[in-house]
C-alpha positions in Angstrom: 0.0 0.0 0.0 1.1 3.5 -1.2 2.1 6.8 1.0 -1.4 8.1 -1.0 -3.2 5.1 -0.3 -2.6 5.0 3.0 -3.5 8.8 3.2 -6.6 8.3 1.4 -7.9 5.6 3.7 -7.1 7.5 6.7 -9.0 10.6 5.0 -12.2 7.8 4.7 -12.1 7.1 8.0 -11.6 10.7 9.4 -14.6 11.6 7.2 -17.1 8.6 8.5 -15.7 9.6 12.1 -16.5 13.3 11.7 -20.1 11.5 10.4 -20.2 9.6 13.7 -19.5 12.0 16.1 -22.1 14.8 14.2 -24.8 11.9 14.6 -23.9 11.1 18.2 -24.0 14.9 19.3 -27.7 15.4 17.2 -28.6 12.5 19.6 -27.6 13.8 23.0 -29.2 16.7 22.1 -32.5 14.9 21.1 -32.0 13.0 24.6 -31.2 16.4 26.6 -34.9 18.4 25.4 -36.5 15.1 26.7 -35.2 15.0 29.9 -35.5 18.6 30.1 -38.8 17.8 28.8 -39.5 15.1 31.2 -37.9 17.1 34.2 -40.8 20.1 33.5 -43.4 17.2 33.7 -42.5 15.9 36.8 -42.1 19.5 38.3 -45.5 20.4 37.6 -46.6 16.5 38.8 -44.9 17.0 42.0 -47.0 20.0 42.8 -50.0 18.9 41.4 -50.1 16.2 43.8 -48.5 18.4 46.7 -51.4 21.0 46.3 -53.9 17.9 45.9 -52.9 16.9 48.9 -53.2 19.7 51.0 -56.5 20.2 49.3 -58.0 16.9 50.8 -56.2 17.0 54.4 -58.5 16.9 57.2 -58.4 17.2 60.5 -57.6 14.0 62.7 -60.0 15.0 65.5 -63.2 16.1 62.8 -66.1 13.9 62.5 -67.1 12.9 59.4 -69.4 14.6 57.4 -72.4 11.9 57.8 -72.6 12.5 61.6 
């Protein structure tokens, strides 16, 4: 195999690399607005059911309504 050979090959792989790595990073970004996505939900979740919660807390020493 050839000095040009060689450098060709090597200039193959560097461009399928390049391809790679541009694929990996759309990907992590993809996977970053979901969790950022998915982080939102469960902030709004949490408090839903905090404020839920406090909605429906009655006293320990109150009747219930029927008597």
């Amino acid at each position: 195999m050839s000095s040009e050979d060689r450098f060709i090959d090597i200039e193959i792989k560097l461009a399928h690399q390049e391809d790679l790595v541009e694929s990996l990073n759309q990907r992590v970004y993809e996977q970053q607005k979901q969790i950022d996505q998915l982080e939102a939900m469960l902030v709004a979740l949490a408090e839903r059911v905090r404020t839920t919660s406090q909605a429906n807390q009655t006293p320990l020493n109150e009747p219930p309504p029927h008597y």
